[in-house]
C-alpha positions as CSV (number, residue, x, y, z in Angstrom):
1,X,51.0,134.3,271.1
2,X,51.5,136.0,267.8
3,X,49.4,135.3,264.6
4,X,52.5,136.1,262.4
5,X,53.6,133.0,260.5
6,X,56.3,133.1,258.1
7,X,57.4,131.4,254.9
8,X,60.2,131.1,252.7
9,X,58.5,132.0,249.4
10,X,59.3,135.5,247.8
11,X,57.5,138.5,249.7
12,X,58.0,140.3,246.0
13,X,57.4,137.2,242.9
14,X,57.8,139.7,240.4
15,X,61.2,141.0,241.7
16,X,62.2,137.6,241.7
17,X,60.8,136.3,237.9
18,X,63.4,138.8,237.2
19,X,65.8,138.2,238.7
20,X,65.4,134.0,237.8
21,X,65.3,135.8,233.8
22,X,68.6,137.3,234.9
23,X,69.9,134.4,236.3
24,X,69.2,132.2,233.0
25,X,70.6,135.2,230.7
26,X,73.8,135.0,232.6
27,X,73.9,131.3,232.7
28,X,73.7,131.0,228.6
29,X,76.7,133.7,228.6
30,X,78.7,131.4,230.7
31,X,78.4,128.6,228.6
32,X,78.2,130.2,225.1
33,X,81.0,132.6,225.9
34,X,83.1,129.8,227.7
35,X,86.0,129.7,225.1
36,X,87.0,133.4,226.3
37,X,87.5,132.3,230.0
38,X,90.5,130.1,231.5
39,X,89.4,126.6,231.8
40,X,90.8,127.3,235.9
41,X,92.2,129.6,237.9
42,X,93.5,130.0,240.9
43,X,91.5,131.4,243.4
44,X,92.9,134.5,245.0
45,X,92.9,134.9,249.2
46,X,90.1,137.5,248.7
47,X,87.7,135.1,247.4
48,X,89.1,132.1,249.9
49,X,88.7,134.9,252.4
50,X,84.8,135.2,251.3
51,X,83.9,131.6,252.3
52,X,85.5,132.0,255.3
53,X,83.0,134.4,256.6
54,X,80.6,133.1,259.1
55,X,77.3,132.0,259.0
56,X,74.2,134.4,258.2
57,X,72.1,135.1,260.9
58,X,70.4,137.9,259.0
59,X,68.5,137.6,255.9
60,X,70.4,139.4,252.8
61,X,68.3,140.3,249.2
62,X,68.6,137.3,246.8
63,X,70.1,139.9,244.2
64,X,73.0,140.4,247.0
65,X,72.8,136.5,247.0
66,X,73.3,135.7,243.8
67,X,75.9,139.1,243.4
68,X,78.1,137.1,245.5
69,X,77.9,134.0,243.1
70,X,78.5,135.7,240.6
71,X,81.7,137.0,241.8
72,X,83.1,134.1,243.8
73,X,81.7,131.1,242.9
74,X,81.5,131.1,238.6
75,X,85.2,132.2,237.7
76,X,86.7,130.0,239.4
77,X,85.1,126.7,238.7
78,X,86.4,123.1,238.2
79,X,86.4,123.7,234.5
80,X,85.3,120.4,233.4
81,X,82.1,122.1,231.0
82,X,85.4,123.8,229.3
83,X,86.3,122.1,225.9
84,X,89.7,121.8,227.3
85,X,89.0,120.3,230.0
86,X,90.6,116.8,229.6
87,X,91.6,115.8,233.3
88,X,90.6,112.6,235.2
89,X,87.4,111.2,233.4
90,X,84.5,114.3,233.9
91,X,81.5,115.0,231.9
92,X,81.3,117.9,230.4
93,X,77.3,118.7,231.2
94,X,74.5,120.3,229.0
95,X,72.6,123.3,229.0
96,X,69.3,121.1,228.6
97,X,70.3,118.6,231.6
98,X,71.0,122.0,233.8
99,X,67.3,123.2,233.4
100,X,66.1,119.4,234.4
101,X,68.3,120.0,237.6
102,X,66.5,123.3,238.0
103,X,62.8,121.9,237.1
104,X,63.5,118.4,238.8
105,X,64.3,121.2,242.0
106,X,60.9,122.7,241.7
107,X,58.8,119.8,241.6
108,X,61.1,118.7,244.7
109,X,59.8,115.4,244.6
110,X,61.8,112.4,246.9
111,X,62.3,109.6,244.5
112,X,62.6,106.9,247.2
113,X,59.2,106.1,246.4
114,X,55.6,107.1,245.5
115,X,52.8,107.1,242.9
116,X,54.3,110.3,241.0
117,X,55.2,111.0,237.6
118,X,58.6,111.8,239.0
119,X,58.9,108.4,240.2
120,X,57.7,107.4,236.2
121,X,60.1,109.2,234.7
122,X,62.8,107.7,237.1
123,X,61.6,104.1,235.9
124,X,61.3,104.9,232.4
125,X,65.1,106.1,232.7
126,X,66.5,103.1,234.1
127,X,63.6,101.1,231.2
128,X,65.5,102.8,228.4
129,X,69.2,101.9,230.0
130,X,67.9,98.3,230.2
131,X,66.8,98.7,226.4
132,X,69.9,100.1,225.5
133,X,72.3,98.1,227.2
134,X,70.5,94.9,225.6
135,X,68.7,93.3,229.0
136,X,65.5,91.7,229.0
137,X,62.4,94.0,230.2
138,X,61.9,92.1,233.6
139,X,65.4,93.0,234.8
140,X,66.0,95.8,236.9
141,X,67.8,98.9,237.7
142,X,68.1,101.9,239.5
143,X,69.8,105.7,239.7
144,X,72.4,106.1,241.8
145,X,74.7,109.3,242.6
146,X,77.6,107.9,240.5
147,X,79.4,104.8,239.5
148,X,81.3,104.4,242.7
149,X,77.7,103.7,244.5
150,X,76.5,101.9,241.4
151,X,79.2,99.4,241.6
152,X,78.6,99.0,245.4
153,X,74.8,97.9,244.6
154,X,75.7,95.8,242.2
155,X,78.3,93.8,244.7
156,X,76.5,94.0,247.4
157,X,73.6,91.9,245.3
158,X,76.4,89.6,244.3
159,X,78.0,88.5,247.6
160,X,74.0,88.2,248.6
161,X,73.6,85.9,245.9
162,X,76.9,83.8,246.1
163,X,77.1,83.8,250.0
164,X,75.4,80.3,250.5
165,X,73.4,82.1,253.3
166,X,70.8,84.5,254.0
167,X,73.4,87.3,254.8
168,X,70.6,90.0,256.1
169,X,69.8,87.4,258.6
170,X,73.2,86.4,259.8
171,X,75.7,89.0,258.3
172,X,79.0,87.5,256.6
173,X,80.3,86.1,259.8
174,X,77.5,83.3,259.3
175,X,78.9,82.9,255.4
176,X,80.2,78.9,255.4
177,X,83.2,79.6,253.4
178,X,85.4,83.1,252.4
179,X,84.0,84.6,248.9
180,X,86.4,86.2,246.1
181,X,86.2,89.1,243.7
182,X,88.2,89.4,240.5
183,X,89.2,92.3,238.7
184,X,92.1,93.4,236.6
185,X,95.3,95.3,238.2
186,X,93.9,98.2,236.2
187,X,90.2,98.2,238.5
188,X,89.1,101.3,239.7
189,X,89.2,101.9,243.6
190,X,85.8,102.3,244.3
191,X,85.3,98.2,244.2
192,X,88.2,97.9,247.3
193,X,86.2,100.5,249.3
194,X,82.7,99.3,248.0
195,X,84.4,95.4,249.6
196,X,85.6,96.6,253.0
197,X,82.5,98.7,253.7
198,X,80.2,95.5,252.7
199,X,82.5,93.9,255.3
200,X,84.9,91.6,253.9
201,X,88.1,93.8,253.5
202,X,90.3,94.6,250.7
203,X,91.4,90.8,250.2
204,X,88.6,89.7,249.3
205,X,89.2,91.3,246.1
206,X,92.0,89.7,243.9
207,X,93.7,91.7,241.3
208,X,94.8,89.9,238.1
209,X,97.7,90.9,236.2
210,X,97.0,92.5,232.3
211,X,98.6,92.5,229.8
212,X,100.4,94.7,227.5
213,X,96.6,96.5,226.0
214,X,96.1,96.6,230.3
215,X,93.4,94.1,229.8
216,X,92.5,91.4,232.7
217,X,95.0,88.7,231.4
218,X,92.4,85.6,230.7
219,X,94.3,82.5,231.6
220,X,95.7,84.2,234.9
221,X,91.9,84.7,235.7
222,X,91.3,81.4,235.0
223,X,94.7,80.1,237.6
224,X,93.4,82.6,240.2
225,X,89.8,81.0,240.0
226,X,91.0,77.4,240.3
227,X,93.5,78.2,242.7
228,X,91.2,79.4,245.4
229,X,88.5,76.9,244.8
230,X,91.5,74.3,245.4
231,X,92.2,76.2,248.8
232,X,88.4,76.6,250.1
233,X,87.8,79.9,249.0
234,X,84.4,80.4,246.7
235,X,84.8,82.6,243.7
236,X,81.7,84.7,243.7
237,X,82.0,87.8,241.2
238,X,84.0,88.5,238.0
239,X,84.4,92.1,237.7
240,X,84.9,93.2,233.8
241,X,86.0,96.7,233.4
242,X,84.7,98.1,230.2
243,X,87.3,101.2,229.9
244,X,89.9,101.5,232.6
245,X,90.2,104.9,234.4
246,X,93.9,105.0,233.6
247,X,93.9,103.7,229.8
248,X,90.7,103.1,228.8
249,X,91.3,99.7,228.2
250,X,88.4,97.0,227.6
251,X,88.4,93.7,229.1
252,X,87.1,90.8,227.1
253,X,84.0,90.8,228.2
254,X,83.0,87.6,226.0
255,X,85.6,85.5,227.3
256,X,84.8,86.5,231.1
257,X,81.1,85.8,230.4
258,X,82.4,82.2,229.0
259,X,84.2,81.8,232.6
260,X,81.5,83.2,234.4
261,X,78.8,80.5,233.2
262,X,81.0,77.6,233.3
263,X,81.6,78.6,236.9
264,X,78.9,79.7,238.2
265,X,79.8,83.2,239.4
266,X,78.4,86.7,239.0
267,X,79.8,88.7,235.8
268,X,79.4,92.3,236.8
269,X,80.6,94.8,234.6
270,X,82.0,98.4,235.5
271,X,81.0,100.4,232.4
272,X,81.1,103.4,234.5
273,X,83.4,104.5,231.3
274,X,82.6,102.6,228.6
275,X,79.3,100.8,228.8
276,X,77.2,103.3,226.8
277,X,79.7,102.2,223.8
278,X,77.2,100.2,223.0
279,X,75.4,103.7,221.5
280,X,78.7,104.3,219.2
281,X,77.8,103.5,215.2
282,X,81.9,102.7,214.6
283,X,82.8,101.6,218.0
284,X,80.3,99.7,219.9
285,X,81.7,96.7,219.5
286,X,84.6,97.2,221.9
287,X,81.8,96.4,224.6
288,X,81.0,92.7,223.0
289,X,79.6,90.9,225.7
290,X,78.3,93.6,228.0
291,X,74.9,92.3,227.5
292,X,75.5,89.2,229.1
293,X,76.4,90.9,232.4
294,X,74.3,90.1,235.7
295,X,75.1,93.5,236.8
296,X,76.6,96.8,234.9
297,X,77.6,100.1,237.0
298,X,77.2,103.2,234.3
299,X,77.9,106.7,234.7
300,X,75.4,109.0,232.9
301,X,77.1,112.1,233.8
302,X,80.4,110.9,231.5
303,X,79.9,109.8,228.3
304,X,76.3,111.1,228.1
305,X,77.1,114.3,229.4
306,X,74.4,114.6,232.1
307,X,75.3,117.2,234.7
308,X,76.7,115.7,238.1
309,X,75.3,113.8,239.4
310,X,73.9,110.7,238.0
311,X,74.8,107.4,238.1
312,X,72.6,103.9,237.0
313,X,73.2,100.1,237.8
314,X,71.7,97.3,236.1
315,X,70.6,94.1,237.5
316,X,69.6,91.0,235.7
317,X,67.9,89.1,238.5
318,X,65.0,91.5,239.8
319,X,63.8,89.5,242.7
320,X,67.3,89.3,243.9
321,X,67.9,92.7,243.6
322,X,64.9,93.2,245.6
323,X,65.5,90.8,247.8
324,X,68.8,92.7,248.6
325,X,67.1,96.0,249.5
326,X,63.6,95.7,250.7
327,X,62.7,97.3,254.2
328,X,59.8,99.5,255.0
329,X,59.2,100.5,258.6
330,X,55.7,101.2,260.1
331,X,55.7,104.6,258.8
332,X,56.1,103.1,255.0
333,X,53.0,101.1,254.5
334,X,52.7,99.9,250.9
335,X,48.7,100.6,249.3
336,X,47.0,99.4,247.0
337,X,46.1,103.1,245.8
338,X,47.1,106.7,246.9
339,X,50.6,107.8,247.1
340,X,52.0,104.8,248.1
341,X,51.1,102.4,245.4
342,X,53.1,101.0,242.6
343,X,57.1,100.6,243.0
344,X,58.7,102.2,245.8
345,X,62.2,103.1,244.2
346,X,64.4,102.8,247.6
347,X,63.6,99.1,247.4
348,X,66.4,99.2,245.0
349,X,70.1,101.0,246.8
350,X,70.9,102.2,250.1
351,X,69.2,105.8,250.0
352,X,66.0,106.1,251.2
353,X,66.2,110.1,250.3
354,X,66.7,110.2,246.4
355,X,67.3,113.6,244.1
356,X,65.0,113.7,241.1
357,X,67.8,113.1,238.9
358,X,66.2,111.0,236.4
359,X,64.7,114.0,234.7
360,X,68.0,115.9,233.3
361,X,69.0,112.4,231.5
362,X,65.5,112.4,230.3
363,X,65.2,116.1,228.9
364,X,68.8,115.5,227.4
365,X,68.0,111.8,225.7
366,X,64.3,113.6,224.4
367,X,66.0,116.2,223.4
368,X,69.4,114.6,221.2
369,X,68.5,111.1,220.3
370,X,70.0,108.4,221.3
371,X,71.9,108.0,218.2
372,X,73.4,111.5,218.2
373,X,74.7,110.9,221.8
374,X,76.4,108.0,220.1
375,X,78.0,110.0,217.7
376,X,79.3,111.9,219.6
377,X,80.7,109.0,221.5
378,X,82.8,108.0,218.4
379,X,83.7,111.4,217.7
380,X,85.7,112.0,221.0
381,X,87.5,108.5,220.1
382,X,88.6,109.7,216.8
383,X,89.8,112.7,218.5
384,X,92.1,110.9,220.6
385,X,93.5,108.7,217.7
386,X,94.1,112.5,216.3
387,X,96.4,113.4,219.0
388,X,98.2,110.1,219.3
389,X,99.0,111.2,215.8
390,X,100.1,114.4,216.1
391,X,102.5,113.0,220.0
392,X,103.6,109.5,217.5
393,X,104.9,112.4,215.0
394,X,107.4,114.4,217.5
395,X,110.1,113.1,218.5
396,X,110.3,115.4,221.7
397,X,107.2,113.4,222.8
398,X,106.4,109.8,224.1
399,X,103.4,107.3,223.6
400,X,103.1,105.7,227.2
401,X,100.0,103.2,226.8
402,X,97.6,102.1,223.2
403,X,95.1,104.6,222.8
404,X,92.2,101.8,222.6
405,X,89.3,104.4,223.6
406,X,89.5,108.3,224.2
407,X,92.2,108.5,226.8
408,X,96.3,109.8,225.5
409,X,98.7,109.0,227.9
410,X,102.1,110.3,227.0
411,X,104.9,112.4,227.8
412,X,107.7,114.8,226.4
413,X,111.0,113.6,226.6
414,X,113.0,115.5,224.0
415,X,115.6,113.1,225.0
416,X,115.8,112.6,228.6
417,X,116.0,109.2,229.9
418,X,116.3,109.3,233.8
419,X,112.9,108.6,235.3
420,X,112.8,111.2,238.3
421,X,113.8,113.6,236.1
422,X,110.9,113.0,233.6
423,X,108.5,112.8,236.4
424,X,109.6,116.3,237.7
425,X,109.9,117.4,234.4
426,X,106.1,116.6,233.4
427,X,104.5,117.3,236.8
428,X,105.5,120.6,236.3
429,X,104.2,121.1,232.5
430,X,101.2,119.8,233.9
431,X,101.1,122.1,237.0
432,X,102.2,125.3,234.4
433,X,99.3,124.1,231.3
434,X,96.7,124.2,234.2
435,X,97.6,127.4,235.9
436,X,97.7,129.3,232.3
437,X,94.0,128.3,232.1
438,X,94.5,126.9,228.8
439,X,93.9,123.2,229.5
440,X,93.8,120.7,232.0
441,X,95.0,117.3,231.2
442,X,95.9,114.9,234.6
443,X,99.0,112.5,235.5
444,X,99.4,109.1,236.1
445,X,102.0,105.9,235.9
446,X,102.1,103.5,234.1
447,X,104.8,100.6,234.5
448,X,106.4,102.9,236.7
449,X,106.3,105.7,233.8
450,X,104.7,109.2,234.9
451,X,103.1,110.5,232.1
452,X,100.5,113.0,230.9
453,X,96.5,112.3,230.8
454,X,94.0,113.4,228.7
455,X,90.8,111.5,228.6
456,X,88.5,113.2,225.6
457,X,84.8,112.7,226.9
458,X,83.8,116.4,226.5
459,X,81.1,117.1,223.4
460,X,82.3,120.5,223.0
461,X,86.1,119.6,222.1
462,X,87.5,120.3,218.7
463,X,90.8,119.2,217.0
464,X,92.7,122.7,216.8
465,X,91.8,122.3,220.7
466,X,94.0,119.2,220.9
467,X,96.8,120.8,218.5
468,X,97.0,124.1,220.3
469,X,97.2,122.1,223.7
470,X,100.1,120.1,222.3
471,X,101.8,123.0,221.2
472,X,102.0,124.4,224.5
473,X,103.1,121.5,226.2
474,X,106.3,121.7,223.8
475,X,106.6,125.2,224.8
476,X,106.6,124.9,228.3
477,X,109.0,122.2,227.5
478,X,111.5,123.6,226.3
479,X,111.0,126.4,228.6
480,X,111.8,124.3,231.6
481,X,115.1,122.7,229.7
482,X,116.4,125.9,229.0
483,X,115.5,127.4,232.9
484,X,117.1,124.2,233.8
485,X,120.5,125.2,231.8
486,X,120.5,128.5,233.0
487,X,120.8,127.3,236.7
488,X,123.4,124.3,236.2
């Protein structure tokens, strides 16, 4: 038997300090030198060729390693730290959040649990959400990997609490009557999928109609309720939507808390978009109401430009939130003292493995302010009010929804009326903006209208940004009417 035992540290730690130095020297070029780049490109097949290789059964030197990365992996990027990155709904990151990613990996704690100072920081996280969101100091929280899993914590403690049984013990086939969710027509996807993997399927989830700002329409919330009481059916959760993925829009969050009391069902809001409003100096109160919630899903990684991922959900009733979660096996004795004392964080989701997240929020909120972070919030918003100006101005161009928040929806028209022909038309000055690497917006449709999408949640955007992104849209345009007259 050999007395050779291996590890994975360095065999040289001075020929890796330097190549880490390297590593961080070529990391603040890529973001400081950003502007120069295409926000995305397409990758060519050498590079799609490169992660076809198989797997190494060899070692390789880290500087080949990182080599590699360098030329495959960097250049061709989803884009989304780019100022012109506009697509979807992305954050847009931070140089101080990266190098809590990076430290949170070398302290390589597990946050499910443990008498750490990880496992502090992780509280005092979700302690300063609480604060900041307006909830009392005995309510609770946790981090979660985004808002889709946020929002599925936060309904799974609502069915628990509306069920009229102990649905550990019995599941929802021992429930004595069929529970409903509400949410507007505008909801976001991930509260259908969070419904049918807690077991109750997609009709348990009733969309409401909006109205003409694509808010939850109130009085069609209040026919749905008192329609399904009428028919057996027990209303259980309200879902507000504080900034719709497509729009932006806000829900009336004061009303719905009104309805919520007087019924007695959960108000949970999805602020995965808009909750940390409530930060904005000239906009905050768009998110009126919020602090009445039972439950709010946020995404940290959006509007406070944390690096992917981190997500956080709020719950106003600890015990049941708790209650919903708790499970230790034989092998996770609770103490009084060591490393098992205090709060054991897994008590609190699904995930009993947990990333170190908390720290990158908490390096970026020490490091900004809270109240810079909220400036910036309203400075996005007036951006987008800039380029609804500039698309209400040119008559080759369409508004498609209100700009309430930071997302533009519109479209060029210069004209043309038929709506397959608009849809090809724009698809394809989408497709063309994002393959020049100048900007990538995203599509949608709206009352049947397909239309551009650019939701402004990036720190690093600037107006002549916006204006040289709507010049190029006209180009390509016109472009595409005049290839279209060549060939008729």
């Amino acid at each position: 038997m050999s007395d050779f035992e291996e590890t994975l540290d360095p065999d040289d730690w001075t020929s890796s300090r330097n190549l880490g130095h390297q590593m961080i020297d070529d990391a603040i070029a890529h973001l400081s030198e950003m502007r120069e780049r295409p926000v995305w490109q397409e990758m060519p097949d050498t590079v799609r060729s490169f992660f076809k290789s198989p797997a190494p059964m060899a070692p390789q030197p880290l500087d080949a390693v990182y080599a590699d990365l360098r030329e495959n992996l960097l250049p061709y990027s989803m884009g989304n730290i780019h100022p012109r990155f506009w697509g979807w709904y992305m954050g847009s990151s931070n140089f101080t959040g990266a190098l809590g990613d990076f430290l949170a990996a070398i302290d390589g704690s597990n946050l499910g649990g443990g008498n750490t100072a990880a496992a502090m920081i992780d509280i005092q996280v979700v302690n300063w959400f609480k604060e900041l969101m307006g909830f009392p100091e005995d309510a609770s929280g946790t981090l979660t990997s985004g808002g889709s899993m946020a929002n599925m914590v936060a309904l799974n403690v609502a069915r628990n609490a509306l069920a009229g049984v102990d649905v550990r013990a019995e599941g929802i086939l021992g429930m004595p009557q069929p529970i409903r969710f509400y949410a507007s027509d505008q909801v976001h996807s991930c509260h259908q999928k969070a419904l049918e993997t807690l077991g109750h399927g997609a009709s348990a989830l009733t969309e409401i109609e909006s109205d003409d700002h694509n808010r939850i329409s109130i009085p069609a919330l209040q026919d749905a309720i008192a329609k399904d009481r009428a028919n057996g059916i027990k209303p259980a959760c309200i879902i507000g939507t504080a900034g719709t993925t497509n729009t932006g829009a806000l829900d009336d969050l004061v009303s719905i808390a009104e309805i919520c009391r007087r019924e007695g069902i959960w108000f949970h809001v999805d602020g995965c978009i808009g909750a940390f409003l409530r930060l904005a100096p000239r906009h905050k109160h768009l998110v009126d109401g919020i602090d009445q919630a039972d439950s709010i899903a946020m995404d940290p990684h959006k509007w406070l430009h944390t690096p992917f991922e981190a997500g956080c959900v709020l719950i106003r009733d600890a015990q049941r939130h708790f209650g919903t979660f708790e499970m230790h096996g034989h092998y996770l004795q609770m103490q009084e003292r060591g490393l098992m004392a205090g709060t054991f964080l897994a008590d609190y989701g699904f995930e009993l493995s947990r990333g170190f997240k908390a720290l990158k929020i908490w390096m970026s909120l020490k490091e900004n302010g809270v109240e810079k972070l909220g400036r910036l919030i309203d400075q996005n918003i007036e951006q987008a009010r800039y380029l609804q100006q500039l698309i209400a101005a040119n008559p080759k161009l369409e508004l498609v929804a209100p700009v309430d928040l930071n997302i533009v929806c519109f479209r060029y028209t210069n004209g043309v009326t038929d709506e397959d022909r608009l849809k090809e038309l724009n698809t394809e000055i989408m497709l063309r903006v994002q393959e020049s690497g100048l900007a990538v917006p995203s599509d949608t449709t709206l009352d049947g209208k397909h239309c551009l999408r650019v939701a402004i949640n990036n720190h690093r955007t600037r107006r002549q940004d916006l204006g040289l992104f709507l010049d190029t849209v006209l180009h390509i345009g016109a472009e595409l009417e005049g290839e279209r007259r060549a060939n008729a």
